[in-house]
Backbone of each chain as ProteinMPNN parsed JSONL, in Angstrom:
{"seq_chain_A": "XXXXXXXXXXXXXXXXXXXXXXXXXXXXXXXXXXXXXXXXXXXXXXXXXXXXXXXXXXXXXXXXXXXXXXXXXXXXXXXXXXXXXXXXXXXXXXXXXXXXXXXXXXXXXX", "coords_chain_A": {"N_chain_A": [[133.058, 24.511, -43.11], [131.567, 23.643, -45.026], [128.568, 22.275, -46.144], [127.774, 20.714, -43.599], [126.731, 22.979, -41.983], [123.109, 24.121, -43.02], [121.11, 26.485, -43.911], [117.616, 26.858, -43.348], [116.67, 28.098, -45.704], [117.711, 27.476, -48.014], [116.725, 24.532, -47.867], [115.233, 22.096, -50.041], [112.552, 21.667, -51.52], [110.89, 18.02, -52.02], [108.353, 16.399, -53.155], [106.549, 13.613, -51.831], [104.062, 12.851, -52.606], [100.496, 12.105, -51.705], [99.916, 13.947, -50.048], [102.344, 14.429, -48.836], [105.595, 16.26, -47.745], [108.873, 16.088, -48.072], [111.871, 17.889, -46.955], [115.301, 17.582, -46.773], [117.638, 18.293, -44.559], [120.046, 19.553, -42.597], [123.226, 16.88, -42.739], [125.707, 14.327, -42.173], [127.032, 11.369, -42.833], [126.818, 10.21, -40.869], [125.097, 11.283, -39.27], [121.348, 12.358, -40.464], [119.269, 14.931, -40.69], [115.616, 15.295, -41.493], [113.049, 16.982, -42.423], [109.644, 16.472, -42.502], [106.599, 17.092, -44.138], [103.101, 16.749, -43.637], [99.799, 17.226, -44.732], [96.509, 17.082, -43.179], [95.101, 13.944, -42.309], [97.357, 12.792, -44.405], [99.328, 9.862, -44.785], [101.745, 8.11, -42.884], [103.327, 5.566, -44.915], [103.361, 1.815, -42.86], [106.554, 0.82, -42.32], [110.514, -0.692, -42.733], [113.472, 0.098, -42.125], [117.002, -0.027, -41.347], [118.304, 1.927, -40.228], [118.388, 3.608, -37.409], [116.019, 5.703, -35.558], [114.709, 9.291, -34.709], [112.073, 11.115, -33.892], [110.487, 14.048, -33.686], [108.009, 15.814, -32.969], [107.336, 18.694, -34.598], [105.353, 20.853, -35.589], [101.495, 20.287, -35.583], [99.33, 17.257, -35.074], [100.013, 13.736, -34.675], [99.272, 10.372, -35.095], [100.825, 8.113, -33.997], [102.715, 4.936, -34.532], [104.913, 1.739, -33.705], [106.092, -1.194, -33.63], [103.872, -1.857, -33.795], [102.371, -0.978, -31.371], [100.799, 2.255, -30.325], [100.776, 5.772, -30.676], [99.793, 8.858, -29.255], [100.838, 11.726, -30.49], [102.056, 15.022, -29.68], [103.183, 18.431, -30.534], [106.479, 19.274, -29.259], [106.685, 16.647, -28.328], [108.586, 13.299, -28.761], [110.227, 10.399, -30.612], [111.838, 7.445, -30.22], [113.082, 4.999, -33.258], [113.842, 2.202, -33.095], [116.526, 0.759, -35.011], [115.309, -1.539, -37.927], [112.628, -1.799, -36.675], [109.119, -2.309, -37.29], [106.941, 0.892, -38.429], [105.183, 3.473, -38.534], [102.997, 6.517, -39.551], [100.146, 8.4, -39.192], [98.913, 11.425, -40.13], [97.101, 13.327, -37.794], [96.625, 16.202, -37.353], [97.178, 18.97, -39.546], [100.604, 18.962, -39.97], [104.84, 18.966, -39.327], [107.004, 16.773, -38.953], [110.346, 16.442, -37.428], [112.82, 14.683, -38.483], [115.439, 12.08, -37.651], [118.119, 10.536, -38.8], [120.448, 7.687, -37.941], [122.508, 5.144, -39.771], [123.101, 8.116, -41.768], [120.736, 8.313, -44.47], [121.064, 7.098, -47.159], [119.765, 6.611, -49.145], [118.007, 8.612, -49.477], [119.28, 10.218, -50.652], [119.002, 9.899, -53.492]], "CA_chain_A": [[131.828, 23.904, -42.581], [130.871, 22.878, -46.078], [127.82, 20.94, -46.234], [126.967, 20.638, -42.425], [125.48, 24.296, -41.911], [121.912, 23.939, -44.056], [119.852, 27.492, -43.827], [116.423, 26.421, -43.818], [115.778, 28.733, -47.112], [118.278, 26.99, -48.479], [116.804, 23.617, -48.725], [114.406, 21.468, -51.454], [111.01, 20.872, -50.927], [110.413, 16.925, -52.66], [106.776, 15.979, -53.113], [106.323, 12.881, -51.776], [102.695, 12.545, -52.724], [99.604, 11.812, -50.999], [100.273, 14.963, -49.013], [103.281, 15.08, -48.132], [106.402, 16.701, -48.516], [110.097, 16.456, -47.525], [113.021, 18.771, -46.865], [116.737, 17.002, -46.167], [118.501, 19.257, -43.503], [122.115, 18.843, -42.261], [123.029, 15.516, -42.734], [126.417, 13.796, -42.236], [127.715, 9.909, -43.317], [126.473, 9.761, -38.964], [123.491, 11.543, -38.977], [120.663, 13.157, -41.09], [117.844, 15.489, -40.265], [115.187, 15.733, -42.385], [111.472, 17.732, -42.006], [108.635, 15.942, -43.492], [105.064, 18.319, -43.715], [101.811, 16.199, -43.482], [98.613, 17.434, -44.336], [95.959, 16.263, -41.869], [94.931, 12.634, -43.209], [98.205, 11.708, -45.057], [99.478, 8.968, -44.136], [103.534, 7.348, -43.616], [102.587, 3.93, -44.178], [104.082, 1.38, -42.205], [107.812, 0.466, -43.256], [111.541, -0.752, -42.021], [114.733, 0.363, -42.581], [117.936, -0.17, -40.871], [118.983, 2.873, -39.497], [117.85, 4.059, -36.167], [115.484, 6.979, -36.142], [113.982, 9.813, -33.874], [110.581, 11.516, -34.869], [109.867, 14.778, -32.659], [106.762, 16.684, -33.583], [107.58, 20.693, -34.965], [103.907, 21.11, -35.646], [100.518, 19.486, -35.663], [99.132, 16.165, -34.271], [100.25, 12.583, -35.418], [99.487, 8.957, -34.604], [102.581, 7.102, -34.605], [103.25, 3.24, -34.361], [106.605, 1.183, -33.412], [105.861, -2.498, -33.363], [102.074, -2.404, -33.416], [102.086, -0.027, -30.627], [100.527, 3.48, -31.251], [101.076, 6.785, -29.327], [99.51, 10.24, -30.069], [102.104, 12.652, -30.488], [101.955, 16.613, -30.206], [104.37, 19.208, -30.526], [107.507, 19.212, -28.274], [106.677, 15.22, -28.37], [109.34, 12.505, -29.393], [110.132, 8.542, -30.164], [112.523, 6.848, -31.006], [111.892, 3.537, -33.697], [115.038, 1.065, -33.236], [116.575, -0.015, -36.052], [114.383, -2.207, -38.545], [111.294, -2.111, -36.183], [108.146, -1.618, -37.921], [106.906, 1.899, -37.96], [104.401, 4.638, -39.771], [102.268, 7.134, -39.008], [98.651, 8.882, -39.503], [98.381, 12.766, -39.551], [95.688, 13.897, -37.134], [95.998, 17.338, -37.942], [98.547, 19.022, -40.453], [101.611, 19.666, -39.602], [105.269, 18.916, -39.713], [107.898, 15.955, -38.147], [111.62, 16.643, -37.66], [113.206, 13.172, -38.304], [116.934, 12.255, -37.539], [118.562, 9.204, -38.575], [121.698, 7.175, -38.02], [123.625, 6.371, -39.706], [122.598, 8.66, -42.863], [119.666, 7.84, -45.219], [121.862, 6.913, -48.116], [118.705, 5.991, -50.405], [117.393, 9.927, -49.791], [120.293, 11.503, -51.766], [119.38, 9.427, -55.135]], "C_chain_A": [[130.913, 23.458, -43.731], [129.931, 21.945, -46.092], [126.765, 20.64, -44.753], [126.231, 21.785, -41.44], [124.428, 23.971, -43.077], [120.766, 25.222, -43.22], [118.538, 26.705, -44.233], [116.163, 26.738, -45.495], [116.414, 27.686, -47.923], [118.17, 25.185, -49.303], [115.621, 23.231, -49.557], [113.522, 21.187, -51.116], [110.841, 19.552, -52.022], [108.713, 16.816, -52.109], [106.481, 14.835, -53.21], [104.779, 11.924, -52.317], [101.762, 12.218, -51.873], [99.534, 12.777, -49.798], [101.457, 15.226, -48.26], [105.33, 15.306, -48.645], [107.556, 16.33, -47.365], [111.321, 17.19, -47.636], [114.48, 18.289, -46.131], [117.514, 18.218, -46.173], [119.888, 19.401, -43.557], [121.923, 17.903, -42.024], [124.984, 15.483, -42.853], [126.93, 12.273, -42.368], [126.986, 9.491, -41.581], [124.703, 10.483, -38.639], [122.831, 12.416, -39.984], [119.244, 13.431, -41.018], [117.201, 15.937, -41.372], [113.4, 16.609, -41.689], [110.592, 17.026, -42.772], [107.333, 16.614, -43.22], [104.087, 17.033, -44.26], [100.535, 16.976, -43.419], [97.687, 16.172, -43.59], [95.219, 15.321, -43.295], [96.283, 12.0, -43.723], [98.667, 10.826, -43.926], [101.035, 8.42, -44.729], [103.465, 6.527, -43.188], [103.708, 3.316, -43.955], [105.599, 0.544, -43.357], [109.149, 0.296, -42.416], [112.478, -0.182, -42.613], [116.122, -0.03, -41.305], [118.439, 0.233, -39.363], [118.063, 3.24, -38.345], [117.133, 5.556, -36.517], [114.916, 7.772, -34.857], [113.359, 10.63, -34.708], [110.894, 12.813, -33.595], [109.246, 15.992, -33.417], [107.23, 18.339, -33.241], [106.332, 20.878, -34.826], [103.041, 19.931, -35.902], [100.164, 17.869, -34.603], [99.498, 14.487, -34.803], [99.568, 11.09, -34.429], [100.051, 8.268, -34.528], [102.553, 6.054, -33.939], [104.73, 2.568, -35.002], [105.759, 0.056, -33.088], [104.749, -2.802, -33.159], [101.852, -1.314, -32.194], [101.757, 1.452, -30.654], [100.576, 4.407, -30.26], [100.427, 7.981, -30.24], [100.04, 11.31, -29.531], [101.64, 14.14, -31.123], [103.222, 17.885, -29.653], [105.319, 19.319, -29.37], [107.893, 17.291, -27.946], [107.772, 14.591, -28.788], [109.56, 11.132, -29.046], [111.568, 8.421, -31.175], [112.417, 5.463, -31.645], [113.631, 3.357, -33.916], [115.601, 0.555, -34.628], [115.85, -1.378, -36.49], [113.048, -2.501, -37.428], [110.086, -1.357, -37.031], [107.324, -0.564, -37.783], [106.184, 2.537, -39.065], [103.253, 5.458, -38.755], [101.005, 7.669, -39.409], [98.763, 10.668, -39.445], [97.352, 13.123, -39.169], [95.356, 15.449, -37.574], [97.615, 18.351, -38.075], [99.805, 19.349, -39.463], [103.189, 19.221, -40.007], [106.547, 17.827, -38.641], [109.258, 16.362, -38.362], [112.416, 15.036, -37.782], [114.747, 13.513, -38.325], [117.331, 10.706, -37.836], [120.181, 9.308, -38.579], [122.199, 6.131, -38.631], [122.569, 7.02, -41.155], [121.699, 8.128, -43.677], [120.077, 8.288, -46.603], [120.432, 7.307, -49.666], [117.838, 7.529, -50.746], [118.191, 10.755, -50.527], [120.007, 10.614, -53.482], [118.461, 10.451, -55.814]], "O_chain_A": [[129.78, 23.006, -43.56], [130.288, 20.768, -46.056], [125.552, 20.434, -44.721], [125.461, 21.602, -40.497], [124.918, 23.539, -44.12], [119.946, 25.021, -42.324], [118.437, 26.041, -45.265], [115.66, 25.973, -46.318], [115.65, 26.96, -48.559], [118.728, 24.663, -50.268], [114.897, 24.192, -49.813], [113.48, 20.311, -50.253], [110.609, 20.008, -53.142], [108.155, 17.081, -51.045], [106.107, 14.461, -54.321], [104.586, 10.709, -52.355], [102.355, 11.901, -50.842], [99.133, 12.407, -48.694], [101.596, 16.003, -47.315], [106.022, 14.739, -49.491], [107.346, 16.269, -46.153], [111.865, 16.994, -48.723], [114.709, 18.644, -44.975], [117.925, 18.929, -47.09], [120.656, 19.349, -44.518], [120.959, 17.522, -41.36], [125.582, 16.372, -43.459], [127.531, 12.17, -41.299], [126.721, 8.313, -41.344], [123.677, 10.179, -38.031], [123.56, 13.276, -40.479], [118.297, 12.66, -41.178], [117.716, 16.711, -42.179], [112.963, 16.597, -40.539], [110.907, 17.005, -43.962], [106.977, 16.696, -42.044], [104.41, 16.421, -45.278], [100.116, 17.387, -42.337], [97.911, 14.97, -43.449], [94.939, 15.601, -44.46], [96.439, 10.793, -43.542], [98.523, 10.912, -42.706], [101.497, 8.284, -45.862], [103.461, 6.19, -42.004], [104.801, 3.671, -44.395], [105.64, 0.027, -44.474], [109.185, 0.983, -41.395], [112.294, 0.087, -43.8], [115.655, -0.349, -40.211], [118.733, -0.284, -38.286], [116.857, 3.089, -38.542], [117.488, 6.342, -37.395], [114.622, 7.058, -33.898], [113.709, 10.932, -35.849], [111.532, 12.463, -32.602], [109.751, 16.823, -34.171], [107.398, 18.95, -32.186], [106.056, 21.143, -33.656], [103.463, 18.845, -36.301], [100.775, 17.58, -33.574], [98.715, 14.284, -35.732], [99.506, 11.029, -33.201], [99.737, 7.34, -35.274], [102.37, 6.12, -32.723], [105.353, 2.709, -36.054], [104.781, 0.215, -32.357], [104.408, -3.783, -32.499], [100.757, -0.768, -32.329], [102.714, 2.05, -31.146], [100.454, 4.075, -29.081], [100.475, 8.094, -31.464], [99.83, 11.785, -28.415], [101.176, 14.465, -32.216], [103.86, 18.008, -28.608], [104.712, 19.497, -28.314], [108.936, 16.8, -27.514], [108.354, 15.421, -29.486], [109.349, 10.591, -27.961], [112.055, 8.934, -32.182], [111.823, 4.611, -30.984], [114.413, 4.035, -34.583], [114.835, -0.149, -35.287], [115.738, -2.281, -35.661], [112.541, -3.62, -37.513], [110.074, -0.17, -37.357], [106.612, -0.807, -36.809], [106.402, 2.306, -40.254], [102.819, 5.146, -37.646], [100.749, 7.059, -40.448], [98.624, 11.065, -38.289], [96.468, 13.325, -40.002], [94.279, 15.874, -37.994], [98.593, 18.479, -37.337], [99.774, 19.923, -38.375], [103.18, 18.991, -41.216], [106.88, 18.312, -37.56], [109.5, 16.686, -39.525], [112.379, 14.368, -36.749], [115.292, 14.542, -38.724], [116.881, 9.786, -37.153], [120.941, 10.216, -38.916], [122.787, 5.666, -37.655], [121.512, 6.484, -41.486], [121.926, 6.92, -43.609], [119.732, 9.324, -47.171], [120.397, 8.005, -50.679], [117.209, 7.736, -51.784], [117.849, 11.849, -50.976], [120.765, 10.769, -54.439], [118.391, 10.498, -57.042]]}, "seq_chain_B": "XXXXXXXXXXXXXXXXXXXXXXXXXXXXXXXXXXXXXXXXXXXXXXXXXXXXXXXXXXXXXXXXXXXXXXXXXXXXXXXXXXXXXXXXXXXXXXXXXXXXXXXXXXXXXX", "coords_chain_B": {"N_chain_B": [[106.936, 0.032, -26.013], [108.498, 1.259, -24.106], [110.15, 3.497, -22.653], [110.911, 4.603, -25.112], [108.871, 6.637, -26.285], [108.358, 10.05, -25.425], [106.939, 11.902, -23.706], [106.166, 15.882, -23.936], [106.09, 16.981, -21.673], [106.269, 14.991, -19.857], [109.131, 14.937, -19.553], [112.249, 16.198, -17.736], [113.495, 19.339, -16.226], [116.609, 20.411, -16.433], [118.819, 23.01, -14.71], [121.438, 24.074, -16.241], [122.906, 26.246, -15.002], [124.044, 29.673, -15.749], [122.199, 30.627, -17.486], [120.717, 28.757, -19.058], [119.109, 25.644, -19.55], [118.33, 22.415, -19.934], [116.551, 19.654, -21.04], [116.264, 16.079, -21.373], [115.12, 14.438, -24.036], [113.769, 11.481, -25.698], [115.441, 8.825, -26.267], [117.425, 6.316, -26.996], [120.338, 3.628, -26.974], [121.582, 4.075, -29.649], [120.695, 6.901, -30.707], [120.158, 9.94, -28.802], [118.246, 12.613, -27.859], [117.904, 16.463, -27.142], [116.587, 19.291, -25.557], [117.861, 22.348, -25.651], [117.392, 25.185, -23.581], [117.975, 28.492, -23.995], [118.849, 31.668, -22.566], [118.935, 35.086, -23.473], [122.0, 36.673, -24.688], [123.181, 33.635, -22.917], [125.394, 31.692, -23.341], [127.295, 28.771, -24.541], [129.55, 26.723, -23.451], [132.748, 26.515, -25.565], [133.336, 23.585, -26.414], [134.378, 19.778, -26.416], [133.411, 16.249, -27.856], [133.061, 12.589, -28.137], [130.71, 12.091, -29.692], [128.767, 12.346, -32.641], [127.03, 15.439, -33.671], [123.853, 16.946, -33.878], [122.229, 19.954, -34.443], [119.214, 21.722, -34.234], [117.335, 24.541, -34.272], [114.928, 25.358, -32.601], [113.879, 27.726, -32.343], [114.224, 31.164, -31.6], [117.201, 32.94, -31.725], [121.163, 32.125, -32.497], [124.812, 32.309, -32.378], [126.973, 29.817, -34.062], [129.29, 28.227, -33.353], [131.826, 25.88, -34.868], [134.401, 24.222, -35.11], [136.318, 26.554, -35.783], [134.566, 27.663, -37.154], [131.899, 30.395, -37.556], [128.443, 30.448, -37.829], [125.287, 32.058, -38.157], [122.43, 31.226, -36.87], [119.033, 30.719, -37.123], [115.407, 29.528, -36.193], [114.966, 26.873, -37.888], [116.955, 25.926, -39.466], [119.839, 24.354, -39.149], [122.401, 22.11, -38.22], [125.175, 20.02, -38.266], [127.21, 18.438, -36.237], [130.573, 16.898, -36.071], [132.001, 14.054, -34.914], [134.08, 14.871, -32.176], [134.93, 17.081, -32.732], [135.421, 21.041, -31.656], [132.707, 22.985, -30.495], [131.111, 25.293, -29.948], [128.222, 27.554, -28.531], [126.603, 30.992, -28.799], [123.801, 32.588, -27.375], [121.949, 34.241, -29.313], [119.671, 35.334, -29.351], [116.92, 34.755, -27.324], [115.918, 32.222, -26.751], [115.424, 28.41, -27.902], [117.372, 25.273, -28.901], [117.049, 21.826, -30.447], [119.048, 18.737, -29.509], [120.909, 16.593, -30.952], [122.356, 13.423, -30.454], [124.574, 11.039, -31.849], [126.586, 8.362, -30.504], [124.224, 7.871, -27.756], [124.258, 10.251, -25.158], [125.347, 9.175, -22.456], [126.661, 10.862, -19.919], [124.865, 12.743, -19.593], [123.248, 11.412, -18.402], [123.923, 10.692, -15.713]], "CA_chain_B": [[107.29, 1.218, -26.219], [108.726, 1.762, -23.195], [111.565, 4.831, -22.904], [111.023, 5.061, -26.788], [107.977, 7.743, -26.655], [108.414, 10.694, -24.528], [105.8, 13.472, -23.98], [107.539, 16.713, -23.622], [105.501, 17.191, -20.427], [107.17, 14.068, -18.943], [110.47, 15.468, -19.42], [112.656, 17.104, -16.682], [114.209, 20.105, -16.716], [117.848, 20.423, -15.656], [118.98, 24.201, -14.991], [122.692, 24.052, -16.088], [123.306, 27.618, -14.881], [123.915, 30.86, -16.763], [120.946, 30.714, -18.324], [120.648, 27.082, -19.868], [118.629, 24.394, -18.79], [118.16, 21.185, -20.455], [115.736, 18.419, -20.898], [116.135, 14.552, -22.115], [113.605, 14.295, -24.665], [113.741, 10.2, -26.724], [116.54, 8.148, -26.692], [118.028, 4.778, -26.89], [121.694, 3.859, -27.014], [121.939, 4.719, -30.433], [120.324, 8.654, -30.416], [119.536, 10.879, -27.953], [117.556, 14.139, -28.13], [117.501, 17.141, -25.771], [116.626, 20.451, -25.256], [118.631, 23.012, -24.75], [116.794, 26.625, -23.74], [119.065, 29.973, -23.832], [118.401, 33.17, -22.385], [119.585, 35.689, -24.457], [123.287, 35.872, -23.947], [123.693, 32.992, -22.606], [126.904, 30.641, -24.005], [127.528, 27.27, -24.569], [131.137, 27.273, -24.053], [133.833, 25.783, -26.513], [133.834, 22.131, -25.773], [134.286, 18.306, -27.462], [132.603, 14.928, -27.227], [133.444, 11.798, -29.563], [129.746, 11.88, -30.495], [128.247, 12.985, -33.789], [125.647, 16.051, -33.078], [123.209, 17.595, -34.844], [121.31, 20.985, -34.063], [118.484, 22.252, -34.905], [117.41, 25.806, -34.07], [113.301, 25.426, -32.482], [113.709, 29.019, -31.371], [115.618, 31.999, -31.246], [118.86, 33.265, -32.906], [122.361, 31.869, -32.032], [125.868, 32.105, -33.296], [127.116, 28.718, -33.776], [130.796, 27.732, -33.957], [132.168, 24.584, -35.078], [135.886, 24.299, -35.511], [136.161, 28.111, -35.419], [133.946, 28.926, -37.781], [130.868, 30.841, -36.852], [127.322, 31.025, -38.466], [124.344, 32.78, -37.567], [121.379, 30.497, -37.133], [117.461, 30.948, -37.086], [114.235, 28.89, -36.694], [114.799, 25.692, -38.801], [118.195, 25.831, -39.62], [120.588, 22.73, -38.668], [123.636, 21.726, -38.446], [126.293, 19.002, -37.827], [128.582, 18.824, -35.82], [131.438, 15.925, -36.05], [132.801, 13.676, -33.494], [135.542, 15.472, -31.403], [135.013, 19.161, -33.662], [135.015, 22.041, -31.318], [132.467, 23.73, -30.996], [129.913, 25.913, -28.798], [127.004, 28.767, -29.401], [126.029, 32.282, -27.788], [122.66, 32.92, -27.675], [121.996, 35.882, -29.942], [118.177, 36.136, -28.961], [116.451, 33.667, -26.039], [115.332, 30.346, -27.731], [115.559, 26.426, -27.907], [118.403, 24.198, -29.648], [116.984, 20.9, -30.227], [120.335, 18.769, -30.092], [120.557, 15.13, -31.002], [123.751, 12.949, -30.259], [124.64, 9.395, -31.661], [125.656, 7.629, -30.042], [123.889, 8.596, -26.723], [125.501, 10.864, -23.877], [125.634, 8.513, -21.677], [126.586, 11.789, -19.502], [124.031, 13.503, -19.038], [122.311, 10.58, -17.726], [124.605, 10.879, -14.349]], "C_chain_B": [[108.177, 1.934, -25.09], [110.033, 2.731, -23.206], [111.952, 5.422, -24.448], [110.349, 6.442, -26.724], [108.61, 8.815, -25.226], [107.954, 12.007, -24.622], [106.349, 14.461, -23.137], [106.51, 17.345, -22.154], [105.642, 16.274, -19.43], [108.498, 14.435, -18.69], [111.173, 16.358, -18.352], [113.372, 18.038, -16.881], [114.99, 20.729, -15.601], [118.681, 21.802, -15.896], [120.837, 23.727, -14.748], [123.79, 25.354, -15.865], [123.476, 28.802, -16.405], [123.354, 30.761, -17.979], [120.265, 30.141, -19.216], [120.21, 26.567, -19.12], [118.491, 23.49, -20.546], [117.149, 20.54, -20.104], [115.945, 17.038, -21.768], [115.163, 14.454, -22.617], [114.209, 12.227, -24.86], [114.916, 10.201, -26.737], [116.53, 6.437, -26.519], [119.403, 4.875, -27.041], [121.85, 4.477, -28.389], [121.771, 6.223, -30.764], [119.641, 8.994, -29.343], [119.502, 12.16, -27.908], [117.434, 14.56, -26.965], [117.018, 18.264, -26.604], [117.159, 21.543, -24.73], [117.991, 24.573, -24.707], [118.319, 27.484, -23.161], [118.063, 30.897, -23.51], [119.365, 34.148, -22.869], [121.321, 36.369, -24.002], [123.803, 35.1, -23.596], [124.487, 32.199, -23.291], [126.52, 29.372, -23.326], [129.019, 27.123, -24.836], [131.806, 26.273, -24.787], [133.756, 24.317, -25.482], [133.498, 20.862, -26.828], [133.818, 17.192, -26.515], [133.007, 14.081, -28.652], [131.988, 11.754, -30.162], [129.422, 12.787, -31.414], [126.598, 13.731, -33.461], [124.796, 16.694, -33.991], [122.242, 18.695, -33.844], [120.491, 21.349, -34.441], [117.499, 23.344, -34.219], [115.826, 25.881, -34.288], [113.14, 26.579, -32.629], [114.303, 29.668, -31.183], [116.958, 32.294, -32.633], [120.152, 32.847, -31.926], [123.391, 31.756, -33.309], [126.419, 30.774, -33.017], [128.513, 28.559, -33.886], [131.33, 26.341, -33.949], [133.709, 24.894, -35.969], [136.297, 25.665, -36.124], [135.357, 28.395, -36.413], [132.616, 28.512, -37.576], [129.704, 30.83, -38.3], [126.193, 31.499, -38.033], [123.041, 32.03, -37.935], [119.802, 31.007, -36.631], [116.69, 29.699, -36.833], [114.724, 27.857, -38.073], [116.228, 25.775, -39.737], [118.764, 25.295, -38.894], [121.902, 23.112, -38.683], [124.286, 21.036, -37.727], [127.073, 19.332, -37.466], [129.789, 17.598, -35.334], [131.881, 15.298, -34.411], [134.346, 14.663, -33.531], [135.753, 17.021, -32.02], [135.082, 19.726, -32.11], [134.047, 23.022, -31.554], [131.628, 24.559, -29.665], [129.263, 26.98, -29.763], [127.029, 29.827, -28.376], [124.901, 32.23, -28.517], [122.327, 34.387, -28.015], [119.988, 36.79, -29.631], [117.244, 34.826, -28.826], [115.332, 33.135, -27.049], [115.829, 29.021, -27.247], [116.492, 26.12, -28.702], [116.968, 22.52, -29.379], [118.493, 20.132, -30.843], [119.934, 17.249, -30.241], [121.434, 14.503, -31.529], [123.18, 11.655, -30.681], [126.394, 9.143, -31.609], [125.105, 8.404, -28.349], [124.523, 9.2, -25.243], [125.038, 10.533, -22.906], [126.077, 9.535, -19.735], [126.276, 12.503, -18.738], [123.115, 12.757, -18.495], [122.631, 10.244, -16.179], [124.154, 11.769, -13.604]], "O_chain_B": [[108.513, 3.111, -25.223], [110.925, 2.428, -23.999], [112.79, 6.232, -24.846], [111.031, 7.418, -27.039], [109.189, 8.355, -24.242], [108.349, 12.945, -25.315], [106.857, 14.272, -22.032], [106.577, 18.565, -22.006], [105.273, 16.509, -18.279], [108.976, 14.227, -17.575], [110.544, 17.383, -18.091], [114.143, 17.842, -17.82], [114.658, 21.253, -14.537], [119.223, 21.951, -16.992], [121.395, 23.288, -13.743], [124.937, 25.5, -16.285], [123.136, 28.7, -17.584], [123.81, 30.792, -19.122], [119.448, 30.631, -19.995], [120.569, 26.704, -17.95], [118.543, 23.851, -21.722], [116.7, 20.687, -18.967], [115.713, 17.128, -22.974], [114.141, 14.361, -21.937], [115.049, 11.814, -24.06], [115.602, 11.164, -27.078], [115.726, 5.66, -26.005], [119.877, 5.995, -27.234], [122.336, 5.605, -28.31], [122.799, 6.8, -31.118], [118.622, 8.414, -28.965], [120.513, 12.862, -27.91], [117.102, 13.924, -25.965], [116.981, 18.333, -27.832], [117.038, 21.811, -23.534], [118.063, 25.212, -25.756], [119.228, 27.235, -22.37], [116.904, 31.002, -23.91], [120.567, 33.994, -22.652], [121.599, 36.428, -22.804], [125.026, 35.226, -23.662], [123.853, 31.972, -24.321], [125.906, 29.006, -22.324], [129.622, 27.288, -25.897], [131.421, 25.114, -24.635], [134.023, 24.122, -24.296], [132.678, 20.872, -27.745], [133.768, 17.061, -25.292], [133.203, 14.536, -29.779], [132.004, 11.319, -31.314], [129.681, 13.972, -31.208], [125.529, 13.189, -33.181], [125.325, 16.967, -35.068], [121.683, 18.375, -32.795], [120.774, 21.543, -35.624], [116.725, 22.779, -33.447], [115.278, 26.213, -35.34], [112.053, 26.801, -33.163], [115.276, 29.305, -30.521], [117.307, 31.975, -33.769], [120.167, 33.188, -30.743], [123.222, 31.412, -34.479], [126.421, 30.428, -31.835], [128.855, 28.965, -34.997], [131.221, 25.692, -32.909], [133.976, 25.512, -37.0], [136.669, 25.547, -37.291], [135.368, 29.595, -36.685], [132.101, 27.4, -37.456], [130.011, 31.112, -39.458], [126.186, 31.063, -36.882], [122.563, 32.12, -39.066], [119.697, 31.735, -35.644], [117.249, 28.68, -37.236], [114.763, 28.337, -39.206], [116.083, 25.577, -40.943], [118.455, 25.515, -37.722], [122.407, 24.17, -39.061], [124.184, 21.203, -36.512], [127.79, 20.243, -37.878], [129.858, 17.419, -34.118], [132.014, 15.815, -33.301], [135.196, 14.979, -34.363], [136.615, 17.85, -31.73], [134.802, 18.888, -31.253], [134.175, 23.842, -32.463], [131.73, 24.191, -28.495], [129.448, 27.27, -30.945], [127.421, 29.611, -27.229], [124.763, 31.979, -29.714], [122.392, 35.387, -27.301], [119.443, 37.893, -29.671], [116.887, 34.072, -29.732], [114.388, 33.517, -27.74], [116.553, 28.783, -26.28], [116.51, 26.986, -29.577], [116.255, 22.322, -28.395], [119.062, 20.426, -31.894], [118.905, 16.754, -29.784], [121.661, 14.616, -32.734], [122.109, 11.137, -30.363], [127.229, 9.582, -32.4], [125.667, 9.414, -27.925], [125.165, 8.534, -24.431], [124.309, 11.295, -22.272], [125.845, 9.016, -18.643], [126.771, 12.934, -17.696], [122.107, 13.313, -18.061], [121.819, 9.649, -15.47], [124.66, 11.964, -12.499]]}, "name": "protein", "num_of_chains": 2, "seq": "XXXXXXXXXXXXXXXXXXXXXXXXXXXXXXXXXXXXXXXXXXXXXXXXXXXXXXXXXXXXXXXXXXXXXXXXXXXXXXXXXXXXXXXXXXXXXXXXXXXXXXXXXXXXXXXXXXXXXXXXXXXXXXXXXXXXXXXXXXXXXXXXXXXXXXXXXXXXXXXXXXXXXXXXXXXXXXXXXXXXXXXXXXXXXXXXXXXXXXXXXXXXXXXXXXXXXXXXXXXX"}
């Protein structure tokens, strides 16, 4: 099971800056979950990518926008942003997103 | 936005006996997220799907197995699980799975 078990302790906190941090989960060539922590204020400014994605709020409160459209999202919450649709979010108050993409987020292992 | 966002207080919850229920959180054809609650004991028995899954462990303790081999998961601990693997969980102490299939199980939408 090499690789696709990931103990939490186990993985890397990166310091994205401006508050916030990420932790890449189990991830396979098909899918990869990552955690990103937001203190309240940062901000994941708007941006595309490819791969298909689902967001669903672990902790705290967010503002999240898909195509200009904005939703306020709290724990147990989730969206999904289509491949390349434009997308970012606001932290209302800290906390932490579980993200999943498909296929893998090649550009997060460099 | 429509069927993208989904507030986990819109969601339904589908009791799949011995001591599992489910809920459809966010999907589109490409991913779809659920919920799966255990009561302690309860199994997820040995079974395959061609989709690529990923787990991630809101709540609770479970043993996980994927192509017989077992690990013992917690709170924020993941893991993949391949198209067509074998695998299932016992619930080692009553919690949540969040699971999240691409492409979407088509399925559980029957």
């Amino acid at each position: 099971m090499e690789g696709l078990f990931k103990a939490h302790e186990d993985t890397v906190v990166k310091d994205l800056g401006g508050g916030t941090t990420r932790r890449i989960l189990a991830w396979n060539d098909q899918l990869m979950s990552v955690e990103v922590a937001f203190e309240t204020g940062a901000v994941g400014a708007d941006h595309t990518h490819p791969h298909t994605q689902l967001s669903y709020v672990l902790a705290g409160r967010f503002r999240y926008t898909v195509s200009g459209k904005s939703v306020e999202m709290k724990p147990g919450d989730s969206i999904v942003v289509p491949g390349n649709a434009v997308h970012g979010t606001v932290c209302l108050e800290a906390g932490t997103l579980l993200d999943v993409f498909t296929p893998a987020r090649e550009d997060f292992l460099k």
